[in-house]
C-alpha positions as CSV (number, residue, x, y, z in Angstrom):
1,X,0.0,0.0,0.0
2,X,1.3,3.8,-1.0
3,X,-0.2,6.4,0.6
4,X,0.1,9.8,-1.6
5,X,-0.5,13.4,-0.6
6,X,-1.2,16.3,-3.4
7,X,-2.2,19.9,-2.7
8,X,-4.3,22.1,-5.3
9,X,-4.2,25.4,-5.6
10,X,-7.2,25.9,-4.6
11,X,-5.7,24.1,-0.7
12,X,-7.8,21.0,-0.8
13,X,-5.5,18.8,-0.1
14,X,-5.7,14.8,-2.2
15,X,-4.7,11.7,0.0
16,X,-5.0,8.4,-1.5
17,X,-3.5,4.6,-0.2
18,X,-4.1,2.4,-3.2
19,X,-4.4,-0.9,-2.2
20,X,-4.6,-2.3,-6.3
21,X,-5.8,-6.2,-5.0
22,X,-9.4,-4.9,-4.9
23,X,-12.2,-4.2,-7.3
24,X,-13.9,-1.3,-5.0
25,X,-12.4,2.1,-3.8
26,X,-14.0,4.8,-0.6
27,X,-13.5,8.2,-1.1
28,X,-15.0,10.9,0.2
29,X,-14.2,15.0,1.5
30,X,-14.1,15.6,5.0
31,X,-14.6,18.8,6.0
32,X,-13.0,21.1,9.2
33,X,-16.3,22.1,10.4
34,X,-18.2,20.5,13.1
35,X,-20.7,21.2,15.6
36,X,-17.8,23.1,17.7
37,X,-17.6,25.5,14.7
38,X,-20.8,26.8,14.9
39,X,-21.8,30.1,16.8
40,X,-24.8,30.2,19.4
41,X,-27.4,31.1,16.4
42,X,-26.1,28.2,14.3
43,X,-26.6,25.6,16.7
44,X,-27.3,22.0,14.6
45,X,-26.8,23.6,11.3
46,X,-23.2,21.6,10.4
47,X,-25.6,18.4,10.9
48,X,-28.5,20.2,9.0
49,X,-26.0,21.4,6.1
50,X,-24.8,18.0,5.9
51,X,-28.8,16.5,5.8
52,X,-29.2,19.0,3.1
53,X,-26.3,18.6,1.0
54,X,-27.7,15.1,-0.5
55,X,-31.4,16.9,-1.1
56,X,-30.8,18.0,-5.0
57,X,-28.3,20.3,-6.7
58,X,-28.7,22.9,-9.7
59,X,-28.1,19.2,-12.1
60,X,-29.4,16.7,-9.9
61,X,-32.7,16.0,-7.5
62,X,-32.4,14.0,-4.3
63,X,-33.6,11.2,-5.9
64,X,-31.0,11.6,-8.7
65,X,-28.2,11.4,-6.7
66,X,-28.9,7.8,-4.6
67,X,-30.0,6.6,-8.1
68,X,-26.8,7.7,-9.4
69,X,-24.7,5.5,-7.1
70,X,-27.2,2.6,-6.5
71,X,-27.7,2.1,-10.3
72,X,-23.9,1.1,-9.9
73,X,-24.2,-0.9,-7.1
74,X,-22.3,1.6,-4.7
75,X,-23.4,3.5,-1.2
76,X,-22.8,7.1,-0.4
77,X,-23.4,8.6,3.5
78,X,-22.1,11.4,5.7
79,X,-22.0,12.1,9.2
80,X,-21.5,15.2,11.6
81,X,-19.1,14.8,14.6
82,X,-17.9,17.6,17.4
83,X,-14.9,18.5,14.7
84,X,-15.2,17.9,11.0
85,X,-18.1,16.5,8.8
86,X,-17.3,13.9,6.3
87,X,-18.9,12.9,3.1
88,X,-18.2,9.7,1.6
89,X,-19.5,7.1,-1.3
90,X,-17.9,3.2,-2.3
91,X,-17.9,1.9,-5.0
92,X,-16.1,-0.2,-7.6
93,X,-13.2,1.0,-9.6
94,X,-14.6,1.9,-12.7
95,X,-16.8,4.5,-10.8
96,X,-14.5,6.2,-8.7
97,X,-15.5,9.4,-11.3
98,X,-18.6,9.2,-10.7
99,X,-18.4,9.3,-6.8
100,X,-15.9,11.9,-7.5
101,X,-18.5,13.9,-9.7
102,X,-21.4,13.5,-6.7
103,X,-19.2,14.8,-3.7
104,X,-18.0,17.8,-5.9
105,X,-21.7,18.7,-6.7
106,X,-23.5,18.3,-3.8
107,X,-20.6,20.3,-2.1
108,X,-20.8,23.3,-4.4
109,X,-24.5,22.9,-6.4
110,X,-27.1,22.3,-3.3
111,X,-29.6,24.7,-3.8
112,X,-31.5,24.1,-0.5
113,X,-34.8,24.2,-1.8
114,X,-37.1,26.0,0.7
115,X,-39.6,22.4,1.0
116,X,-37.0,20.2,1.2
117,X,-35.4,22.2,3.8
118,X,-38.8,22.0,6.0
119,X,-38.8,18.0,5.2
120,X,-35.1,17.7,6.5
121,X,-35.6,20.1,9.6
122,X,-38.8,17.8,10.6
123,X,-36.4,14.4,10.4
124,X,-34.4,16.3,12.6
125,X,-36.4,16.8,14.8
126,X,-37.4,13.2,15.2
127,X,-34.4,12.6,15.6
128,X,-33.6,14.6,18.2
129,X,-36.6,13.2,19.9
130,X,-35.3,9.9,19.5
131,X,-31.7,10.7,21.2
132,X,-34.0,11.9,24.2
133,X,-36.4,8.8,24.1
134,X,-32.5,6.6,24.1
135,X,-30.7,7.4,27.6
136,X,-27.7,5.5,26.8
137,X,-26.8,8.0,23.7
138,X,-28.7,11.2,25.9
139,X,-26.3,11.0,28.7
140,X,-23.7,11.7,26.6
141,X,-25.1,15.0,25.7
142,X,-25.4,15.9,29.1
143,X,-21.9,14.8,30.0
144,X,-20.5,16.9,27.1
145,X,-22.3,19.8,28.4
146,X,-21.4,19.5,32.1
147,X,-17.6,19.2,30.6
148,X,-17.6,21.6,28.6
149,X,-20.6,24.6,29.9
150,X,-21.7,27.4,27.7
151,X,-19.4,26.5,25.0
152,X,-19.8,25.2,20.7
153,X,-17.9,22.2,21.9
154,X,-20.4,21.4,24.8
155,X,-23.4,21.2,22.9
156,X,-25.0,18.8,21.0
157,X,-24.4,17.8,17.5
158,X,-28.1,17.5,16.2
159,X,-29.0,20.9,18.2
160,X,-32.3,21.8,19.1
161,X,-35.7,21.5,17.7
162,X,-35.7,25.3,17.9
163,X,-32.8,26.2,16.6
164,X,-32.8,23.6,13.7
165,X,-36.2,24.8,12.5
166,X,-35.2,28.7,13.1
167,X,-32.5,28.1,9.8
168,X,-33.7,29.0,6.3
169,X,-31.8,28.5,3.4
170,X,-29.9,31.3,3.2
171,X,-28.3,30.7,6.4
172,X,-27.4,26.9,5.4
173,X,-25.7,28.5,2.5
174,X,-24.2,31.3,3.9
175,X,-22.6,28.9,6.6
176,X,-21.3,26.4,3.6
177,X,-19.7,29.1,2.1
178,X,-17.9,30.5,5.0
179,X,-16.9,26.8,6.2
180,X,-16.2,24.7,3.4
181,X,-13.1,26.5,1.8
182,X,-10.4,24.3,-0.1
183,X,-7.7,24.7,2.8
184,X,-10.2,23.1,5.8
185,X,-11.0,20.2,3.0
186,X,-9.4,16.9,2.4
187,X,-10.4,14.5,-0.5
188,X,-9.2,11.2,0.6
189,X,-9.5,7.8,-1.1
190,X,-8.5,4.3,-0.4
191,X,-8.6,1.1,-2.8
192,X,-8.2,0.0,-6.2
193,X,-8.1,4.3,-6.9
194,X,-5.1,6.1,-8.9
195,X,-3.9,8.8,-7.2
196,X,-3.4,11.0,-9.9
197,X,-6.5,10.6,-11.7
198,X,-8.2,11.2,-8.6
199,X,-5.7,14.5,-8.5
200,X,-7.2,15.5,-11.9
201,X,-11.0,14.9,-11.0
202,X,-10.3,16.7,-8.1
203,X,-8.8,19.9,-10.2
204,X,-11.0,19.7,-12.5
205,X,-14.6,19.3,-10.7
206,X,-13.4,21.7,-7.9
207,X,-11.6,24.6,-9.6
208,X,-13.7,27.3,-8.2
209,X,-13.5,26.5,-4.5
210,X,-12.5,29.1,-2.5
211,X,-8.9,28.7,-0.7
212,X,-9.5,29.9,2.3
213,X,-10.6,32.3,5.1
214,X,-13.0,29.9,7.0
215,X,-13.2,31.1,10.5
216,X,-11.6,29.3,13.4
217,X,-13.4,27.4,16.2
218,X,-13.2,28.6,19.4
219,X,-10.7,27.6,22.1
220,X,-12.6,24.8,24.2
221,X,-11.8,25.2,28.0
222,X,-13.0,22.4,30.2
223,X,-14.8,23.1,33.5
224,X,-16.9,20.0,35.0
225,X,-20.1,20.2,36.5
226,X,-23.0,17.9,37.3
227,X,-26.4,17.5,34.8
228,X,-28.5,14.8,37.0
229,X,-31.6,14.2,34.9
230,X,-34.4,12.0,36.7
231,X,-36.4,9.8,35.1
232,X,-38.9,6.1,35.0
233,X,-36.4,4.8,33.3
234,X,-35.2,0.9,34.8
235,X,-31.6,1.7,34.4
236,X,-29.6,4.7,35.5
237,X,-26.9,5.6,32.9
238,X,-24.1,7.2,34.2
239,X,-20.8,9.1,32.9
240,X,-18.2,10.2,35.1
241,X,-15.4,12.2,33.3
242,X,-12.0,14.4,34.1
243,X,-10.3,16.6,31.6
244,X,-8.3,14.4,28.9
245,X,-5.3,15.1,26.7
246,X,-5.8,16.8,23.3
247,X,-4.5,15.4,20.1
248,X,-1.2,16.9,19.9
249,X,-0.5,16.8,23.6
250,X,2.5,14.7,24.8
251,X,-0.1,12.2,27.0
252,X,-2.2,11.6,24.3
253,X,-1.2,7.8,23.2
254,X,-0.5,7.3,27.3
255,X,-4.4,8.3,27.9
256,X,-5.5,5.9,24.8
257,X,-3.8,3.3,26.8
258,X,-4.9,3.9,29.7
259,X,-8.8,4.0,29.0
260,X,-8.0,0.5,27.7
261,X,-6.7,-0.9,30.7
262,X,-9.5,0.4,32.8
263,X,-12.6,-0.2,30.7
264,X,-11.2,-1.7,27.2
265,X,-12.7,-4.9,27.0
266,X,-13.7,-8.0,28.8
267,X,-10.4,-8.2,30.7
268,X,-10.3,-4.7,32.0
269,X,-10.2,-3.6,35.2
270,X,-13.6,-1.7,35.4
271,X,-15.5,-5.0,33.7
272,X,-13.6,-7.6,36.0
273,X,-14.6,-5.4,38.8
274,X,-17.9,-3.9,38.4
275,X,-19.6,-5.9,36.5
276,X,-17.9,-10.0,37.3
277,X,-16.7,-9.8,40.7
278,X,-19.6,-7.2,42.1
279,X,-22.5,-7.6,39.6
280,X,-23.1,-4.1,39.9
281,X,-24.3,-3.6,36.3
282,X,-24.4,-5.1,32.3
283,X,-22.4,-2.4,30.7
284,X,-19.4,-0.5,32.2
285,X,-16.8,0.7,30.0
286,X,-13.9,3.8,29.8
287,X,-13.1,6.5,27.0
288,X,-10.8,8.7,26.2
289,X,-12.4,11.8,23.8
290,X,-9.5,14.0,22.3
291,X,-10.3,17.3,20.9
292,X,-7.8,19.2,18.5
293,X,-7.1,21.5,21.9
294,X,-8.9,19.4,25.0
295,X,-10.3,16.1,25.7
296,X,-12.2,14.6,28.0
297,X,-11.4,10.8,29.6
298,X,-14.3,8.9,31.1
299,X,-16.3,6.1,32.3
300,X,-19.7,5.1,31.6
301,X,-22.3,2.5,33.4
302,X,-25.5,1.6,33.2
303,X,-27.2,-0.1,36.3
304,X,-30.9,-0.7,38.3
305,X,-32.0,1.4,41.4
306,X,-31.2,-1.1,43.8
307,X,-27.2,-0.9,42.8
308,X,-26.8,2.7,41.7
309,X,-25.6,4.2,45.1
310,X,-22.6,1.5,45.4
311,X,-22.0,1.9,41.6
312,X,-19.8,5.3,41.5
313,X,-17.7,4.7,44.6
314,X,-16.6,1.6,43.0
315,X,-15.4,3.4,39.8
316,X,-13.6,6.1,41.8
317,X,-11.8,3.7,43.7
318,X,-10.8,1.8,40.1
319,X,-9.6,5.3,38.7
320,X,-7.5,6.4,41.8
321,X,-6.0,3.0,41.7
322,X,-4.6,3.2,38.1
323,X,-2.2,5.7,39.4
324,X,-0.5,3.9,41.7
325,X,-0.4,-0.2,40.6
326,X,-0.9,-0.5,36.7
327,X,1.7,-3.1,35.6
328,X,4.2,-3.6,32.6
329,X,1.4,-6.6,32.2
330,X,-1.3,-4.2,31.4
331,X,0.5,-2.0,28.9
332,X,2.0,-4.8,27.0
333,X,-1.4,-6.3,26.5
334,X,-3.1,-3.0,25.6
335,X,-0.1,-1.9,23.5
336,X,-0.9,-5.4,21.4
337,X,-4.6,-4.9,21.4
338,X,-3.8,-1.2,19.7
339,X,-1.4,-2.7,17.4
340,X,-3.8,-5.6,16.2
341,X,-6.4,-2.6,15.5
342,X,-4.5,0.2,13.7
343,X,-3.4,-3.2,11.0
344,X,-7.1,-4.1,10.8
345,X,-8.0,-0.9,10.0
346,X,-5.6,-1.4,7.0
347,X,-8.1,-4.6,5.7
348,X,-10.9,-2.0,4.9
349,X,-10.3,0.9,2.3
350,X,-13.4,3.0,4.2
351,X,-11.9,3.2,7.5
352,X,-8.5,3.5,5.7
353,X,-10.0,6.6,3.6
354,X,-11.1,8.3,7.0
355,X,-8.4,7.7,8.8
356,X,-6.2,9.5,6.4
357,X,-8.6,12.6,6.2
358,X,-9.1,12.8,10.3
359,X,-5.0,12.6,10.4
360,X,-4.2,15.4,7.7
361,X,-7.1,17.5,9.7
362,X,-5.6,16.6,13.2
363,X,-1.5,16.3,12.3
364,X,-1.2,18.1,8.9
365,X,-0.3,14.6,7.4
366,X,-0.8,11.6,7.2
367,X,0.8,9.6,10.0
368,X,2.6,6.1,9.1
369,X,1.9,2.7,10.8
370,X,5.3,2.3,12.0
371,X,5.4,5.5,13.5
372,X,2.4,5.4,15.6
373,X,3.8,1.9,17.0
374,X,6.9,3.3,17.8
375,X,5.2,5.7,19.5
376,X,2.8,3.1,21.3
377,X,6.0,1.2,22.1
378,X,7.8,4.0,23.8
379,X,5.1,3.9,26.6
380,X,5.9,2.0,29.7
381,X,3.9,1.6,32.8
382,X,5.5,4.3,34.7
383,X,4.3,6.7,32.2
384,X,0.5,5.5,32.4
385,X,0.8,6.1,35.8
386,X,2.1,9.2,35.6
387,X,-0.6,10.6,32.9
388,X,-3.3,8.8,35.0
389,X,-1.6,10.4,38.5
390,X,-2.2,14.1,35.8
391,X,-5.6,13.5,34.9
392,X,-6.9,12.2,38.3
393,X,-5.9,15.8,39.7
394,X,-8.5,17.6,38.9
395,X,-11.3,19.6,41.3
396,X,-13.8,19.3,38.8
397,X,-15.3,16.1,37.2
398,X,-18.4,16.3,34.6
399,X,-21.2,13.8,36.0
400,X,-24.5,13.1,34.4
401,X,-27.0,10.5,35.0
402,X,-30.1,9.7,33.8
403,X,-33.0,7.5,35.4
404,X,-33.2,6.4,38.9
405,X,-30.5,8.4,40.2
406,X,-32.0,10.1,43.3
407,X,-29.4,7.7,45.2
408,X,-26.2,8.4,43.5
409,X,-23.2,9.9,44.8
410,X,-23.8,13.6,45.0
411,X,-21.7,16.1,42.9
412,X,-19.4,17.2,46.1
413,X,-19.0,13.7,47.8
414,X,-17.5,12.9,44.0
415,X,-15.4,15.9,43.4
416,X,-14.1,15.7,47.1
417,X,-12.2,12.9,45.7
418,X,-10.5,14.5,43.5
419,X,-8.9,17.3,45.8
């Protein structure tokens, strides 16, 4: 496999890993713009814009464009996250143009016809409905929000049911244009695609993008705080969180590997704990959420009334622990698990074609295998430690839990461990 890099003029930036053994190819355009790019008054419309984007251009209706792909057997989809949106298609090599043709008109041709705009801001709001009827995925929101307070990178992705309907069309395209410039865009592809064919489509069906000049996201600053949400719900969902290490920062791959040790899998400490030696609860897991400045590292649970009030102190004790005792054991294991992963990822040219964008977006390149196992390798258990000894000294954890959870832990009983 080759992976190649290309700038245009224009600064969209071409990344392909050709991998010539197959008959299919993914490619797609990720985009620097998330939900933390918005301002107050755009709240949801990066997930909107991206609805929209697939509901007919000046050449094509919505209907054209999934009969387009489908007719050759191919898929296309997007999704919004906190920091860049990403639209992407596969299909087999002899349509790589036409995916190519698609993503370049639906990025620059949607004309965000004033009904369909009305449809898509109703399926919104069902879906934001739905997130609220699902406590598992709602607590999340909640979590982000007590992290991150009063802040684009605290609130939710889909918005609200306000604030999506409040958008007309103008605004969606007004916010396209400012956002989705050539330097904050990456076409990346992976599979049986040539990398400088793909260069030429990409010159050719792109030309007039803009360079640059999209505004900047601003700076997330972590705070804590509690959102307790009390419901009929059986189960109380629960996330318990502390500040994490950003992308770039020197603890980063120390953090990964940590959240593995403590809630990675079957044989981590949190599930041997929790859930096989206490019973406390079906799910329990850790994560470790890096942002391109912040992050946030936490645990999350789901158990009944009966067990909700033992639940948290079991976790805290878990966390403080990892500070002191995690072994050379644990870090060789996890460091294998990582390894295994990052060359599976390899096997499939979609995750391959993403992981290349979210790099050049994150790192400015596209990092190589070997180097990021070097760097895994590097870690030891004294370093864990020490990262886990850094993030465990905080005053204020974020908290939320939904359902039953008149009995847990209060807010100051959990920060009061952390002083």
């Amino acid at each position: 496999m080759t992976v190649r890099t290309t700038t245009l003029d224009n600064g969209m930036t071409i990344i392909t890993d050709t991998m010539p053994h197959l008959e299919s190819a993914a490619l797609g355009v990720w985009v620097k713009s998330g939900s933390r790019s918005e301002t107050l008054d755009q709240h949801g419309i990066s997930h909107l814009l991206e609805h929209m984007a697939f509901k007919g251009t000046t050449t094509r209706s919505a209907r054209e464009i999934a009969e387009a792909i489908e007719s050759v057997g191919g898929d296309i989809n997007a999704a919004t996250s906190i920091e860049h949106t990403g639209y992407f298609a596969r299909v087999l090599k002899e349509d790589v143009g036409l995916a190519a043709d698609i993503m370049a008109d639906i990025l620059q041709n949607s004309v965000f016809e004033e009904r369909e705009l009305a449809r898509e801001q109703n399926v919104i709001c069902q879906e934001i409905g739905a997130s609220h009827d699902t406590p598992d995925d709602h607590v999340f929101d909640l979590f982000q929000e007590a992290a991150f307070p009063d802040q684009p990178i605290g609130r939710t992705i889909l918005g609200t049911e306000e604030s999506v309907r409040g958008f007309d069309a103008g605004a969606v395209r007004a916010y396209m244009a400012d956002h989705y410039v050539g330097d904050h865009m990456v076409f990346s592809a992976a599979g049986n695609v040539d990398h400088d064919r793909l260069v030429d489509l990409a010159n050719d069906r792109f030309h007039n993008l803009r360079k640059s000049g999209a505004p900047e996201p601003e700076k997330a600053l972590y705070r804590g705080g509690e959102h307790r949400q009390s419901s009929t719900h059986e189960q109380a969902h629960i996330v318990l969180g502390l500040e994490g290490k950003a992308y770039n920062s020197d603890g980063f791959y120390a953090a990964q590997i940590l959240s593995s040790i403590l809630g990675g899998g079957m044989s981590s400490r949190l599930f041997q704990e929790v859930r096989e030696r206490r019973g406390l609860c079906y799910s329990v897991y850790s994560f470790h959420w890096a942002f391109a400045d912040s992050g946030v590292f936490g645990v999350a649970a789901a158990t009944g009334e009966e067990d909700v009030s033992e639940l948290l102190p079991v976790i805290l004790d878990e966390l403080h622990r990892a500070s002191k005792d995690i072994t050379e054991e644990e870090v060789l294991r996890v460091r294998a698990q990582i390894r295994a992963g990052l060359l599976m990822s390899l096997e499939s040219p979609s995750a391959r074609a993403g992981q290349l964008a979210r790099q050049h977006i994150l790192w400015g390149r596209p990092i190589p295998l070997q180097e990021t196992v070097d760097r895994i390798n590097r870690i030891d258990a004294a370093r864990v430690r020490h990262v886990a000894g850094k993030i465990l000294d905080a005053a204020h954890p974020a908290v939320a839990g939904i359902g039953p959870v008149e009995n847990m832990l209060d807010y100051a009983a959990i920060e009061s461990t952390f002083r």
